[in-house]
ROGULUM-791188 format. One line per 4 residues: their letters; for each residue x negated, y, z of N, C-alpha, C. Coordinates in pm, 1 decimal, padded with zeros to 6 digits. Each point is the difference from the previous one (the first is absolute). Layout:
residues N
A) X,Y,Z,X,Y,Z,X,Y,Z | ...
end
This chain:
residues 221
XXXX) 00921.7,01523.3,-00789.3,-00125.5,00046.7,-00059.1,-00119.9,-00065.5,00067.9 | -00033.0,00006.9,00155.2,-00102.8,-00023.0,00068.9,00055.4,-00179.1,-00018.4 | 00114.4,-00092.1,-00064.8,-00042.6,-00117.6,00009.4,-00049.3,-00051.4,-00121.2 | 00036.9,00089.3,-00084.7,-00003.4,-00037.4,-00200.0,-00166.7,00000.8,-00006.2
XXXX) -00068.4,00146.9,00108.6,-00163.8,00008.1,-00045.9,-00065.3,-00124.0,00111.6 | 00080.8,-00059.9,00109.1,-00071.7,-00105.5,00037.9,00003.9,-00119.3,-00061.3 | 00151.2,-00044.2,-00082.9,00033.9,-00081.3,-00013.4,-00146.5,-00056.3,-00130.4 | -00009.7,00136.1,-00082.1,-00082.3,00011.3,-00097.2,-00147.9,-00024.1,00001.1
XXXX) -00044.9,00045.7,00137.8,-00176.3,-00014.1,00048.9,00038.5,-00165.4,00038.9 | 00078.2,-00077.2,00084.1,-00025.6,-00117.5,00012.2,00045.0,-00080.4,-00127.0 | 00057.0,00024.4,-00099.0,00004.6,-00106.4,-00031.8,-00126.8,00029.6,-00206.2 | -00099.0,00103.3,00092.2,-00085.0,00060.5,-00084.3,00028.5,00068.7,-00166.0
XXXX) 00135.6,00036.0,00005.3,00001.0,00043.0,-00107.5,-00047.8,00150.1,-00019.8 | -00020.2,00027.3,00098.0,-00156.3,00124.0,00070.0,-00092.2,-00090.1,00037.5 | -00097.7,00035.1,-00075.6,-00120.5,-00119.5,00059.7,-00064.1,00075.0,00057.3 | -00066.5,-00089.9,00046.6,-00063.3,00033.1,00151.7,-00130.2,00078.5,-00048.1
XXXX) -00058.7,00097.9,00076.0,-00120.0,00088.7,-00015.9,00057.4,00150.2,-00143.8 | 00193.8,-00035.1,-00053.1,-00024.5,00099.5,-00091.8,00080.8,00136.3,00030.6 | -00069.0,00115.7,-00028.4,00068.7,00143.7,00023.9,00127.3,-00025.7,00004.8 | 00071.5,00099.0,00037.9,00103.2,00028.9,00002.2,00084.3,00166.1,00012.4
XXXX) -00045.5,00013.0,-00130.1,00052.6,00126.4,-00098.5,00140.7,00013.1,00057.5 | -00008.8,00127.0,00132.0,00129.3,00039.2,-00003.8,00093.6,00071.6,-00088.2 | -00034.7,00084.7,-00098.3,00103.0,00033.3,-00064.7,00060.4,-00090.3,-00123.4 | -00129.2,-00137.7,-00026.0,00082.2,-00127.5,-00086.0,00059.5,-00029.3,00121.1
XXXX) -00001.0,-00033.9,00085.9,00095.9,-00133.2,00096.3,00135.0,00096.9,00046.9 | -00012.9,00137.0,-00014.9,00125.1,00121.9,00034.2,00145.3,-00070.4,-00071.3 | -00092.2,-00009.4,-00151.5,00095.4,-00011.9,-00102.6,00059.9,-00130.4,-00040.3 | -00095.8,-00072.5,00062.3,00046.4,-00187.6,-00044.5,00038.8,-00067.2,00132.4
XXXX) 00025.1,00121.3,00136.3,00076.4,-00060.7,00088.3,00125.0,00087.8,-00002.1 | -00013.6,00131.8,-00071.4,00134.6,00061.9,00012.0,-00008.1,00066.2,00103.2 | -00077.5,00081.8,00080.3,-00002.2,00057.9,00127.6,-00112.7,00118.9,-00034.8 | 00021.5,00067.3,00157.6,-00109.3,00159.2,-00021.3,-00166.1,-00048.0,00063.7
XXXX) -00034.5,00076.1,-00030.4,-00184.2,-00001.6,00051.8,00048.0,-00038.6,00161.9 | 00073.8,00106.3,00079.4,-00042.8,-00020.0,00109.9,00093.5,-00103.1,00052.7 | 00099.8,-00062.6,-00017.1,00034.3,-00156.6,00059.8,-00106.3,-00063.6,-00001.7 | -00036.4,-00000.4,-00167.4,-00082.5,-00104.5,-00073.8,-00160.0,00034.4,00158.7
XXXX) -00041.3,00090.9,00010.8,-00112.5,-00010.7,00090.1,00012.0,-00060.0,00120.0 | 00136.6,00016.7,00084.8,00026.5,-00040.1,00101.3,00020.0,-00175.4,-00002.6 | 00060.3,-00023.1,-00122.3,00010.0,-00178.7,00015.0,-00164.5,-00012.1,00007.4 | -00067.5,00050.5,-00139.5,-00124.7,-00019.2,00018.1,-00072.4,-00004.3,00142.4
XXXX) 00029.8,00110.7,00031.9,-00070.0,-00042.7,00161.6,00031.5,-00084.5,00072.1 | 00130.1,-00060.0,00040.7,00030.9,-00076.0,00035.3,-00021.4,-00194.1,00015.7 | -00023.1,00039.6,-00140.5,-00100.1,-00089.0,-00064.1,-00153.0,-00018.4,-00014.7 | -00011.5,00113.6,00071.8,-00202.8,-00024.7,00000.0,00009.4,-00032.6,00189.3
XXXX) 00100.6,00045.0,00050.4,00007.5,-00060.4,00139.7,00051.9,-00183.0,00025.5 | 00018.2,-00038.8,-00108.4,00051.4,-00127.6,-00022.0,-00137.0,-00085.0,-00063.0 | -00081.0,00100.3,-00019.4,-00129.6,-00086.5,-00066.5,00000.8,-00051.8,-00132.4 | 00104.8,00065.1,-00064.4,00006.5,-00053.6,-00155.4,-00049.9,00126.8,-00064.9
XXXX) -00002.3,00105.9,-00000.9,-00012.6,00118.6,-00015.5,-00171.3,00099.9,00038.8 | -00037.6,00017.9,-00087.4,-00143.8,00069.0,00064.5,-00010.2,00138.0,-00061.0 | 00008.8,00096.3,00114.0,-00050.0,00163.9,-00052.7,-00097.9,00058.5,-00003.1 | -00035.0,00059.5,-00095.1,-00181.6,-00018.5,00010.7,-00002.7,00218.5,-00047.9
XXXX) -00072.8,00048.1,00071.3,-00010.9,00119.2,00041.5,-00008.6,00102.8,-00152.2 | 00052.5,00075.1,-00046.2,00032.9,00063.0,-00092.8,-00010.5,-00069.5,-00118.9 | 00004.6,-00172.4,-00027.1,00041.5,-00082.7,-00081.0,00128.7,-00019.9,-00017.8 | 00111.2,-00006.7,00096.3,00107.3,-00056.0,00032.0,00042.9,-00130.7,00095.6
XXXX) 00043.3,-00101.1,-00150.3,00059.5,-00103.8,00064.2,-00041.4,-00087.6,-00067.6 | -00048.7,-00140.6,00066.6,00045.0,-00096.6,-00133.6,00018.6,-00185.8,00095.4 | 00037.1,-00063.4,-00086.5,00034.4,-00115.7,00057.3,-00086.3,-00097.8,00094.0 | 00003.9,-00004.9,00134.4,-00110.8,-00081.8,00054.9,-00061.1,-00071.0,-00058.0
XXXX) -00190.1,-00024.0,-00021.2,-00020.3,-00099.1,-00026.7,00033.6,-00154.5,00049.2 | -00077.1,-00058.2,-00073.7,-00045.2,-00199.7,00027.4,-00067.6,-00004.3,00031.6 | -00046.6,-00018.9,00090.2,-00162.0,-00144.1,00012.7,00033.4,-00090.2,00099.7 | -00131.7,-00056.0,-00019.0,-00002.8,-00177.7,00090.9,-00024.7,00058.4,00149.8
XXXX) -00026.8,00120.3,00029.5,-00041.0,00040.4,00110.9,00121.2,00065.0,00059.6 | 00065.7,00065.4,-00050.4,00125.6,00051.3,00037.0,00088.3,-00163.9,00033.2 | 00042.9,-00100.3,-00089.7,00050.6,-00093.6,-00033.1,-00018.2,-00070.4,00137.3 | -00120.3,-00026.6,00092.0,-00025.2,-00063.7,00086.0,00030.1,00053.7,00096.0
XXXX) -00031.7,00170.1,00018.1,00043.7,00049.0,00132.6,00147.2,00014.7,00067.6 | 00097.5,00023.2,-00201.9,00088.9,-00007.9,00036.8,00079.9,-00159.7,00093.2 | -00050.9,-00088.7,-00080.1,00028.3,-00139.1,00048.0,-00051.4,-00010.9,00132.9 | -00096.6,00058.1,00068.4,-00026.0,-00045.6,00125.2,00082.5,00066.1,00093.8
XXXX) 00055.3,00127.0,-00039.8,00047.0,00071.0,00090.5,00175.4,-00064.0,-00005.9 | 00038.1,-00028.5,-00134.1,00111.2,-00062.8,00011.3,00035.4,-00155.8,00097.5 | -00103.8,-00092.3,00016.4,-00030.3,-00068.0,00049.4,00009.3,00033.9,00172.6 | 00021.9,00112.2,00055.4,-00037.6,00026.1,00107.6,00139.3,00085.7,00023.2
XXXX) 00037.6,00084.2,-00037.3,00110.0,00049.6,00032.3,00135.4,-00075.4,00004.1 | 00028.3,-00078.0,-00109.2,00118.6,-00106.5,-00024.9,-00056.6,-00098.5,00119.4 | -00121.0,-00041.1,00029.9,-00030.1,-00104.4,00157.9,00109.3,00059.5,00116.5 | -00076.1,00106.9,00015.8,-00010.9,00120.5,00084.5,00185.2,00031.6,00023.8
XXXX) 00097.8,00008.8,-00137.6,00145.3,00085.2,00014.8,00059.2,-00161.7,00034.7 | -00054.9,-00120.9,-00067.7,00090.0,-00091.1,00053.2,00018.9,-00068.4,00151.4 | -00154.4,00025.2,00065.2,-00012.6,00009.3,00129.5,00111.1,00058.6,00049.3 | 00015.6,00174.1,-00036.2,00098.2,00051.3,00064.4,00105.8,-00082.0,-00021.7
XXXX) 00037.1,-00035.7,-00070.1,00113.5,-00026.4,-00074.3,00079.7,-00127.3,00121.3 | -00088.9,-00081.1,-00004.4,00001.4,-00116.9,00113.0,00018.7,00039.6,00119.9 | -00084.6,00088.2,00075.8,00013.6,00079.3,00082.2,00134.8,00064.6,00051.3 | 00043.2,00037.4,-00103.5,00209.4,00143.1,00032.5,00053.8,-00191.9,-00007.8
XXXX) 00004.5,-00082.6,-00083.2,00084.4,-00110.7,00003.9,-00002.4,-00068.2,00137.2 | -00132.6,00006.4,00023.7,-00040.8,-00141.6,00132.4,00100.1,00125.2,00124.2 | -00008.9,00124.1,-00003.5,00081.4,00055.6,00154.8,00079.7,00076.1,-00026.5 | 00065.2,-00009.3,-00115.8,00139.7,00104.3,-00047.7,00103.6,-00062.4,00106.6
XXXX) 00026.7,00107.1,00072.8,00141.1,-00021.2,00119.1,00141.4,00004.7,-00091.9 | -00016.4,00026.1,-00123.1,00123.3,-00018.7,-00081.6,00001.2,-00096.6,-00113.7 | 00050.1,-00053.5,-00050.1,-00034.4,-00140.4,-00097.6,00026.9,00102.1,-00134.6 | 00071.7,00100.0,-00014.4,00063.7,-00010.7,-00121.7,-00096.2,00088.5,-00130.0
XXXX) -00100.1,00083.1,00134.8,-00113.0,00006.9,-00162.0,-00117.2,-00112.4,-00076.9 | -00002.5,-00131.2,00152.5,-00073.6,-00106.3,-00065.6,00088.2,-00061.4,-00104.5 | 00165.6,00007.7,-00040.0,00060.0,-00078.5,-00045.3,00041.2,00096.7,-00112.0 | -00065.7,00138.1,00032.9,00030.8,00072.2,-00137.4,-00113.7,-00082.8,-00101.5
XXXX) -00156.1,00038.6,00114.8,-00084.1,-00065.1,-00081.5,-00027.3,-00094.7,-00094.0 | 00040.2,-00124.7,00068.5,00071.0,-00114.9,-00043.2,00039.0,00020.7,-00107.8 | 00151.3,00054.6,-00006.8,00053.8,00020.3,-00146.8,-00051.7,00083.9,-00074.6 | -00074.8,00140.8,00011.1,-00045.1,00029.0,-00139.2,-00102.2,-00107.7,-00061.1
XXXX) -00087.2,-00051.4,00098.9,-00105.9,-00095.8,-00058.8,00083.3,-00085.4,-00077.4 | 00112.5,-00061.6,00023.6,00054.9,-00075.0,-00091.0,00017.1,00041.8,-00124.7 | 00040.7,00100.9,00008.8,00048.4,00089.5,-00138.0,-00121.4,00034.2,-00052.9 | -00069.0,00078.3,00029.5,-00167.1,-00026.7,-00090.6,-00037.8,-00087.4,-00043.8
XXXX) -00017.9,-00100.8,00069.6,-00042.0,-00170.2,-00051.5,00097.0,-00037.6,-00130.7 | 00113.3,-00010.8,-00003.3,00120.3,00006.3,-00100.1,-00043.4,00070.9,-00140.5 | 00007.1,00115.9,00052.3,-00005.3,00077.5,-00092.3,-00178.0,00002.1,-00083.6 | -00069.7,-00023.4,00050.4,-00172.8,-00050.3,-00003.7,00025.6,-00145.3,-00156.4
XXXX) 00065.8,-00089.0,00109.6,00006.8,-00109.3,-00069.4,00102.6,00014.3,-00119.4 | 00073.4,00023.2,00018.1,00085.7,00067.2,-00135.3,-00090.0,00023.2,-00139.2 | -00012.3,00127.1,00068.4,-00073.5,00065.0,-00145.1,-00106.1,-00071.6,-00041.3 | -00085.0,-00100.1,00075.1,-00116.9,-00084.4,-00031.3,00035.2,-00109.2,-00073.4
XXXX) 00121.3,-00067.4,00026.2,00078.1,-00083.4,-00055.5,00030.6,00055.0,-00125.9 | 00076.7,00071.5,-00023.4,00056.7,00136.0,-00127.3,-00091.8,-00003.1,-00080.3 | -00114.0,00055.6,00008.2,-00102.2,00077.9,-00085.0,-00080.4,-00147.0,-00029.3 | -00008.2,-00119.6,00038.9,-00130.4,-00099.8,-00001.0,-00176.2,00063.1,00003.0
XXXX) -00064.7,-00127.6,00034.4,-00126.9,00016.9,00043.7,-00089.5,00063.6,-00100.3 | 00049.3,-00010.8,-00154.8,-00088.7,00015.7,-00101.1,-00020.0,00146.6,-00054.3 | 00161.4,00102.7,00100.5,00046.9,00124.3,-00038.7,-00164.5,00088.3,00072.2 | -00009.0,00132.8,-00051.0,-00074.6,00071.4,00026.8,00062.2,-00017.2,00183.7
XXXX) -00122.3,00095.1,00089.5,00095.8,00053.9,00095.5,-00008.6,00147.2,-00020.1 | 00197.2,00006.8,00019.6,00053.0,00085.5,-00023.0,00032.2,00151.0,00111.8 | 00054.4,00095.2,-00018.0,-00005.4,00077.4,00136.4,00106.0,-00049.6,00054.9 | 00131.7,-00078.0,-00045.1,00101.1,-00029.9,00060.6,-00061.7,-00090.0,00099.6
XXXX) -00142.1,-00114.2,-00055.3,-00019.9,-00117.2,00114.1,-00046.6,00044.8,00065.9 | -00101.1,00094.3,-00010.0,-00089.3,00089.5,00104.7,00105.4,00045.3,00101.1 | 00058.0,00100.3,-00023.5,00112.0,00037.7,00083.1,00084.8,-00079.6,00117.5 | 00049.6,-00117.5,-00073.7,00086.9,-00090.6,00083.4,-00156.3,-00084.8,00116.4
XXXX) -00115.7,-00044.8,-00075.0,-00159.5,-00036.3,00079.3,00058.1,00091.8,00144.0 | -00049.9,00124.9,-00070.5,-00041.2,00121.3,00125.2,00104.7,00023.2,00109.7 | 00113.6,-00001.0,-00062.1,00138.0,-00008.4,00096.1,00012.6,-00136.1,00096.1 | -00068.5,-00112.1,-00049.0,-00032.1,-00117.5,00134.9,-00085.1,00007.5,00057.2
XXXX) -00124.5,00079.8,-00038.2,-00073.8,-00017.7,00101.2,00034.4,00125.6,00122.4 | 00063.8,00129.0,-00063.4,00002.2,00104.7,00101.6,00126.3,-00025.2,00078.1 | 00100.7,-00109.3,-00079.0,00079.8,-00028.3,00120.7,-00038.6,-00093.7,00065.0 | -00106.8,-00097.5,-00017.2,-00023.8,-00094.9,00095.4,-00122.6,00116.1,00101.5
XXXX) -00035.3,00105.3,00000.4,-00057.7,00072.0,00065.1,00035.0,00122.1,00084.6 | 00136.5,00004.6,-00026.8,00081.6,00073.1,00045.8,00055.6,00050.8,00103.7 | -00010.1,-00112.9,00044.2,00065.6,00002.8,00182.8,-00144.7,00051.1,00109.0 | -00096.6,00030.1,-00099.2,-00070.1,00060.1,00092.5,00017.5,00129.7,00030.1
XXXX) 00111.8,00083.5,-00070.0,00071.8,00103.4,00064.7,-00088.4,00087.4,00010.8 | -00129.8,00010.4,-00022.1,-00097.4,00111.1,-00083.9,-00032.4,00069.2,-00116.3 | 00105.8,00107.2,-00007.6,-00002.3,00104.7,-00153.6,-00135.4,00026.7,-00010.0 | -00122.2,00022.0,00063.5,-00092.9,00042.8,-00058.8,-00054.8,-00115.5,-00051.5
XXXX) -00041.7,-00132.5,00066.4,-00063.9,-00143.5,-00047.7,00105.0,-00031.7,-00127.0 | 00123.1,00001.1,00023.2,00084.0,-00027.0,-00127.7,-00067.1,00087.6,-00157.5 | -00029.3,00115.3,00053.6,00004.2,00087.2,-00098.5,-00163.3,-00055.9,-00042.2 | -00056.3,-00009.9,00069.6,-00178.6,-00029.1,-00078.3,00024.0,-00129.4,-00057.5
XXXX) 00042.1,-00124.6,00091.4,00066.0,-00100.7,-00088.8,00038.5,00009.9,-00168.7 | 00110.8,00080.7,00007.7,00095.8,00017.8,-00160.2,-00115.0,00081.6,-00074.7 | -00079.3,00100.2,00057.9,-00108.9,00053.0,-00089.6,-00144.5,-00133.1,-00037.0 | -00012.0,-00081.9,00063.6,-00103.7,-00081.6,00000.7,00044.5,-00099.5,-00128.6
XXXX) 00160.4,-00004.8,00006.8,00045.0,-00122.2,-00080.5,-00040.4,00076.7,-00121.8 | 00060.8,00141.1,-00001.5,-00015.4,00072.3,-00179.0,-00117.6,00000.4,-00065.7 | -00104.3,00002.7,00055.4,-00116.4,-00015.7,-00027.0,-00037.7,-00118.9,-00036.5 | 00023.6,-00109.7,00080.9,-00034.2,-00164.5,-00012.4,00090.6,-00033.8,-00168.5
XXXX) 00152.8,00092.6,00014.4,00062.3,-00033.0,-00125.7,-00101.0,00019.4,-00137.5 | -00045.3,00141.3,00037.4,-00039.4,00059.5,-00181.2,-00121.9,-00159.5,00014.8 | -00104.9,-00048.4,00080.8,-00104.6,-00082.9,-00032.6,00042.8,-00121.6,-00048.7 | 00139.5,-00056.3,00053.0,00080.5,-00115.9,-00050.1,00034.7,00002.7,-00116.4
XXXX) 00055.7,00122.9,-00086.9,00034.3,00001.6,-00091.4,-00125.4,-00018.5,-00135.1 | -00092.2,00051.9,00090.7,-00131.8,00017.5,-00166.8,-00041.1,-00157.9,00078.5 | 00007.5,-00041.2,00120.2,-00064.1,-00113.1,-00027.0,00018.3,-00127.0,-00079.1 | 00149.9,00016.7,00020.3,00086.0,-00144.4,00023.4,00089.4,00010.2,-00113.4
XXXX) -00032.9,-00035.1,-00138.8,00140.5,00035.7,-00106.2,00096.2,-00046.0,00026.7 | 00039.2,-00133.7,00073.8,00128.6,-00073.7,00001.4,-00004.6,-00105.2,00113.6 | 00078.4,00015.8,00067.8,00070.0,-00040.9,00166.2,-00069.0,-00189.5,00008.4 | -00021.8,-00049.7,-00111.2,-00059.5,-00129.4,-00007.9,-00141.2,00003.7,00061.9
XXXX) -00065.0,00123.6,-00002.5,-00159.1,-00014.1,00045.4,00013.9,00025.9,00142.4 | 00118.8,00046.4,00076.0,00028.4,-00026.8,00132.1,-00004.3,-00195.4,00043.1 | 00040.1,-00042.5,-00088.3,-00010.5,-00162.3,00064.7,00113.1,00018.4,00111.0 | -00039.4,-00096.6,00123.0,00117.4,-00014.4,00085.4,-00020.3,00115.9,00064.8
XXXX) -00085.6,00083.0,00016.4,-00005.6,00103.2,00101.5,00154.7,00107.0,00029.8 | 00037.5,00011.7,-00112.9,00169.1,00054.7,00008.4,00053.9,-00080.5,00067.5 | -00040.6,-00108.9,00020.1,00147.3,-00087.6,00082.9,-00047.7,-00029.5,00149.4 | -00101.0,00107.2,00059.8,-00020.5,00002.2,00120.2,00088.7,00041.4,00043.5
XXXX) 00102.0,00095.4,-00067.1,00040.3,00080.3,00085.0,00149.4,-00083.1,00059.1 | 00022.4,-00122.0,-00017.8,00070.9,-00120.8,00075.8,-00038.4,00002.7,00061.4 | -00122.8,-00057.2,00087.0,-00078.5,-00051.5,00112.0,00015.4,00118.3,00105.7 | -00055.8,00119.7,-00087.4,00046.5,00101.1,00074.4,00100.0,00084.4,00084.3
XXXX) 00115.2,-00003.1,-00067.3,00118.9,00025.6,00035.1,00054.7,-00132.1,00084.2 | -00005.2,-00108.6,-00021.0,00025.1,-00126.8,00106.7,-00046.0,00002.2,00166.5 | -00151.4,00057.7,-00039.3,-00083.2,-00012.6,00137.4,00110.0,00142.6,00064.8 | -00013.1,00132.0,-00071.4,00052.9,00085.4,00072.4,00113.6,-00017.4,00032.7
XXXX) 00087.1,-00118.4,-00051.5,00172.4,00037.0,00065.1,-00032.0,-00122.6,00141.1 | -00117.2,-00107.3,-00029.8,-00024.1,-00062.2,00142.5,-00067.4,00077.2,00097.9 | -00056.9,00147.7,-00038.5,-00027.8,00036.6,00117.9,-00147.9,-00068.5,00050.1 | -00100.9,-00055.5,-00145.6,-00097.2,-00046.3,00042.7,-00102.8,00115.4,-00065.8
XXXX) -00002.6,00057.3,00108.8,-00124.9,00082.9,-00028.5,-00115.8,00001.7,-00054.1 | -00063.9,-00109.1,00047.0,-00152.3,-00011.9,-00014.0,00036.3,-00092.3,-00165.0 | 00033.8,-00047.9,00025.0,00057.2,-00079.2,-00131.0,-00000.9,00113.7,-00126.8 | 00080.8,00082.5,00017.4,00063.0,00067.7,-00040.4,-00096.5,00156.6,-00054.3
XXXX) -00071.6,00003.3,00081.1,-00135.3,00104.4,-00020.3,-00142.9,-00115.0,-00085.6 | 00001.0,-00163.9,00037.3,-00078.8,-00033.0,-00075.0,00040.8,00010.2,-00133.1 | 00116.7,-00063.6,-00051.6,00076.9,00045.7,-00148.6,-00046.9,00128.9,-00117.8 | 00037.9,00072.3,00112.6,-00023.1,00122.1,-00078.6,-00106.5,00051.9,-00027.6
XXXX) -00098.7,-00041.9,00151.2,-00139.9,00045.3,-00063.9,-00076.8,-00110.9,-00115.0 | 00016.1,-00076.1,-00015.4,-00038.2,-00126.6,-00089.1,00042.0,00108.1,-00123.6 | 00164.1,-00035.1,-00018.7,00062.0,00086.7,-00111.3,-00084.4,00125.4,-00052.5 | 00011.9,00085.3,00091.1,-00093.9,00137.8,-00038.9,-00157.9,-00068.9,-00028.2
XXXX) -00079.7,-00052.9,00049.8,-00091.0,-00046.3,-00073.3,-00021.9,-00044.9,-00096.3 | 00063.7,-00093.9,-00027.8,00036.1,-00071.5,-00116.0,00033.4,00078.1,-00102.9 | 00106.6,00115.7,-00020.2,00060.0,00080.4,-00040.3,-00099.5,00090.9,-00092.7 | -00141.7,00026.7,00079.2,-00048.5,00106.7,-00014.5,-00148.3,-00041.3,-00072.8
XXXX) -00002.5,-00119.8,00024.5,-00150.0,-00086.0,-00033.2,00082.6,-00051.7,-00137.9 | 00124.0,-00024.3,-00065.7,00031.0,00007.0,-00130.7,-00004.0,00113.1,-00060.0 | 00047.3,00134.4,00044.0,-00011.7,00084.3,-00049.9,-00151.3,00063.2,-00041.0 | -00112.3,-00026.4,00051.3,-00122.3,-00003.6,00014.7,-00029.3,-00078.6,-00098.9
XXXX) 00020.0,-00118.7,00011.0,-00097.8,-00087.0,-00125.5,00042.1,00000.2,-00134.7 | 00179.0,00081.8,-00036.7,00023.6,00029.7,-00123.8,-00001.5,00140.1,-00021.0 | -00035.8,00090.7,00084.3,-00006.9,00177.2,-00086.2,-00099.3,-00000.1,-00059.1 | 00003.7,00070.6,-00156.5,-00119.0,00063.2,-00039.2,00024.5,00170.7,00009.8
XXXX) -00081.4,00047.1,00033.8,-00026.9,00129.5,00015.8,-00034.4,00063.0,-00132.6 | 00094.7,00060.0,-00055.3,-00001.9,00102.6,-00090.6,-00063.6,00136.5,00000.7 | -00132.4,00081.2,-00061.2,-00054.1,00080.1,00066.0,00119.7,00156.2,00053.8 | -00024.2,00059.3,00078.3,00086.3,00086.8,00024.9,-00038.8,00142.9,-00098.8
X) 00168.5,00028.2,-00053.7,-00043.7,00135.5,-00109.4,-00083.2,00073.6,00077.2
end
């Protein structure tokens, strides 16, 4: 339930700024008022979600102002978890969680490139690509072995998702910027840090200054 009503706000088939009539959404998710409130909340703690005082609920807005803060702050935390990240690798007294690391990054990257391959450049992006996106970057962020930075991370991405989607109709207006995430994953299995933190912040810039120069802002219901 709590993934069907997220799955739904990011990929805006709840648009953004509109109510959200609990006893319609009771019946067209198949569930009671009070689950249905608790995902809801759950979801206004995720920042997709806004409760507004004997109004209810309704779908976070858009703007260019939200759009930027979110991007700056994403910009700083993913710096910030891969530091750690470098950090548990450069003095782990045991090899075998850097070499877990190692291999899931492989398997993300795989599975990344797969479906990008699969779907071609001209396809919408889809929640399947989003998904497999978000799963490389939080495993290439991973080993920073911080559930709370992890967790603002995966909330920062959901947000960055719903703006990708109204910005960007189809994975072609990315250009090469999708295929950073080679450079990326290369520098991290050499263990070049600085390398490896310039990448990504380029990437996230880059990333976010496209998403910027193609959203139009739809007024909010």
């Amino acid at each position: 339930m709590l993934l069907r009503l997220r799955a739904d706000i990011l990929s805006t088939d709840l648009a953004p700024g509109s109510k959200l009539a609990l006893h319609h959404l009771a019946r067209q998710y198949g569930i009671g008022i009070t689950p249905l409130r608790d995902a809801l909340g759950q979801l206004a703690g995720d920042g997709l979600v806004v409760m507004e005082s004997q109004k209810g609920f309704r779908v976070a807005p858009v703007s260019l102002e939200d759009l930027r803060d979110v991007c700056d702050i994403r910009l700083k935390v993913e710096l910030m978890a891969l530091d750690l990240a470098f950090d548990r690798a450069d003095t782990a007294s045991d090899s075998a969680p850097v070499a877990d690391w190692d291999r899931r990054m492989k398997q993300a990257h795989a599975a990344f490139i797969h479906i990008k391959a699969r779907v071609g450049e001209d396809a919408p992006i889809t929640a399947e690509w989003e998904e497999a996106h978000r799963e490389l970057h939080m495993t290439l962020l991973s080993a920073c072995a911080s559930p709370t930075l992890m967790r603002i991370c995966r909330q920062i991405h959901d947000r960055i998702h719903r703006y990708r989607r109204i910005a960007l109709p189809t994975k072609s207006y990315m250009g090469g910027i999708s295929d950073d995430h080679v450079e990326i994953s290369r520098a991290a299995y050499r263990r070049d840090r600085e390398g490896c933190k310039a990448l990504l912040e380029r990437h996230i810039v880059e990333s976010n200054q496209l998403i910027e120069e193609n959203i139009c802002f739809a007024p909010n219901p």
